[in-house]
N, C-alpha and C positions, 0 to 999 in steps of 0.2 A: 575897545574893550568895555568901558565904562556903561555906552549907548546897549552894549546888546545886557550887562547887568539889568538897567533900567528897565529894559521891555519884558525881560523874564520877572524884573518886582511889579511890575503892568499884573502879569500876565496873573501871578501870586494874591496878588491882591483881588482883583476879579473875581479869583476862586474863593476866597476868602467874601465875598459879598456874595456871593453866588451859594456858599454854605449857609450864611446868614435866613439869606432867605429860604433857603431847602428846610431848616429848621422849623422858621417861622410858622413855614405853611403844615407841616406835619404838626408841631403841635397846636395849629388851629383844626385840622383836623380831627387829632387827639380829644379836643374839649367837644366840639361836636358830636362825636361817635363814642363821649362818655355822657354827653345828653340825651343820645338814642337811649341808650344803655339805662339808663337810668327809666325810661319809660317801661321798660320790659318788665323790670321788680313785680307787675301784677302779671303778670301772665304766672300761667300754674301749669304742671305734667312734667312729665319726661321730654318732651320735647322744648321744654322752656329750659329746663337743668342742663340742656344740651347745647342750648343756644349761648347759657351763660358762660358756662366753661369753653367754650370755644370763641367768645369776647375776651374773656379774662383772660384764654391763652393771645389774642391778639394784642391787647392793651400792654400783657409783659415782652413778646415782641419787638413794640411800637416804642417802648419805656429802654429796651435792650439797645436799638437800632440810633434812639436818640441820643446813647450816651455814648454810641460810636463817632457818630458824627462830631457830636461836641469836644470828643478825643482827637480826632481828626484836624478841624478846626485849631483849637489850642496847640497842637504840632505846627502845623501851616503858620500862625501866627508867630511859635518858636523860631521857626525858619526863617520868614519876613524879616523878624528882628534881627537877624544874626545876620541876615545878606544886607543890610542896611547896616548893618555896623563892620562889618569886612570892608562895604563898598566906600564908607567913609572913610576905612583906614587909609585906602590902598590913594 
Protein backbone atom coordinates (compact mmCIF):
# COMPACT_ATOMS: atom_id res chain seq x y z
CA UNK A 1 0.00 0.00 0.00
CA UNK A 2 2.72 2.41 1.00
CA UNK A 3 4.81 1.82 -2.51
CA UNK A 4 1.64 2.74 -4.76
CA UNK A 5 1.02 6.14 -2.12
CA UNK A 6 4.69 7.08 -3.15
CA UNK A 7 4.06 6.71 -7.00
CA UNK A 8 0.82 8.76 -6.87
CA UNK A 9 3.11 11.56 -4.58
CA UNK A 10 5.77 10.85 -7.74
CA UNK A 11 3.13 11.48 -9.93
CA UNK A 12 1.72 14.86 -7.70
CA UNK A 13 4.60 16.21 -7.62
CA UNK A 14 5.57 16.23 -11.35
CA UNK A 15 2.48 17.95 -11.86
CA UNK A 16 3.31 20.28 -9.44
CA UNK A 17 6.80 21.13 -11.49
CA UNK A 18 5.08 20.74 -14.56
CA UNK A 19 2.61 23.96 -13.33
CA UNK A 20 5.69 25.59 -12.38
CA UNK A 21 6.83 25.71 -15.41
CA UNK A 22 3.39 26.23 -17.33
CA UNK A 23 3.53 29.55 -15.37
CA UNK A 24 6.79 30.44 -16.04
CA UNK A 25 6.47 30.32 -19.54
CA UNK A 26 3.08 32.28 -19.80
CA UNK A 27 4.28 35.02 -17.91
CA UNK A 28 7.38 35.21 -19.90
CA UNK A 29 5.14 35.46 -22.67
CA UNK A 30 3.01 37.96 -20.69
CA UNK A 31 6.08 40.45 -20.51
CA UNK A 32 6.93 39.94 -24.11
CA UNK A 33 3.54 40.77 -25.64
CA UNK A 34 3.36 43.61 -23.06
CA UNK A 35 6.64 44.76 -24.89
CA UNK A 36 4.91 44.48 -28.40
CA UNK A 37 2.04 46.31 -26.78
CA UNK A 38 3.83 49.07 -25.69
CA UNK A 39 5.27 49.79 -29.34
CA UNK A 40 1.76 50.31 -30.60
CA UNK A 41 1.16 53.63 -28.16
CA UNK A 42 2.15 55.43 -31.58
CA UNK A 43 0.10 54.12 -33.97
CA UNK A 44 -3.16 56.38 -34.52
CA UNK A 45 -7.08 55.56 -35.98
CA UNK A 46 -9.62 53.41 -35.48
CA UNK A 47 -7.83 50.65 -36.31
CA UNK A 48 -5.21 51.22 -33.60
CA UNK A 49 -8.25 51.70 -30.73
CA UNK A 50 -9.11 48.32 -31.97
CA UNK A 51 -6.07 46.66 -31.83
CA UNK A 52 -5.69 48.05 -28.10
CA UNK A 53 -8.82 46.96 -26.72
CA UNK A 54 -8.59 43.67 -28.06
CA UNK A 55 -4.83 43.38 -26.27
CA UNK A 56 -6.22 44.70 -23.15
CA UNK A 57 -9.04 42.23 -23.46
CA UNK A 58 -6.10 39.58 -23.99
CA UNK A 59 -3.74 40.88 -21.23
CA UNK A 60 -7.09 40.51 -18.74
CA UNK A 61 -7.52 37.07 -19.95
CA UNK A 62 -3.90 36.05 -19.56
CA UNK A 63 -3.86 37.94 -15.82
CA UNK A 64 -7.56 35.82 -15.42
CA UNK A 65 -6.05 32.29 -16.50
CA UNK A 66 -2.85 32.96 -14.44
CA UNK A 67 -4.63 33.31 -11.26
CA UNK A 68 -6.34 30.07 -12.08
CA UNK A 69 -3.43 28.14 -12.44
CA UNK A 70 -1.74 29.63 -9.32
CA UNK A 71 -5.28 28.54 -7.59
CA UNK A 72 -4.80 25.15 -8.97
CA UNK A 73 -1.16 24.90 -8.06
CA UNK A 74 -1.68 25.91 -4.25
CA UNK A 75 -4.55 23.11 -4.18
CA UNK A 76 -2.14 20.48 -5.49
CA UNK A 77 0.38 21.55 -3.10
CA UNK A 78 -2.61 21.36 -0.22
CA UNK A 79 -2.90 18.01 -1.33
CA UNK A 80 0.86 16.95 -1.47
CA UNK A 81 0.97 17.94 2.02
CA UNK A 82 -1.83 16.20 3.46
CA UNK A 83 -0.97 12.68 1.53
CA UNK A 84 2.60 13.22 3.02
CA UNK A 85 1.24 13.60 6.41
CA UNK A 86 -1.70 10.74 6.29
CA UNK A 87 1.38 8.71 4.65
CA UNK A 88 3.47 9.40 7.68
CA UNK A 89 0.69 8.57 10.02
CA UNK A 90 -0.24 5.46 8.77
Amino acid sequence: MNREILLELDDLLLAERELTGLLAAIQADEREARMLYARLQDWKGQSALLLRDEIEVFFTEIARRIQDIEQQKRVLVQYVQEMKRVDGAS
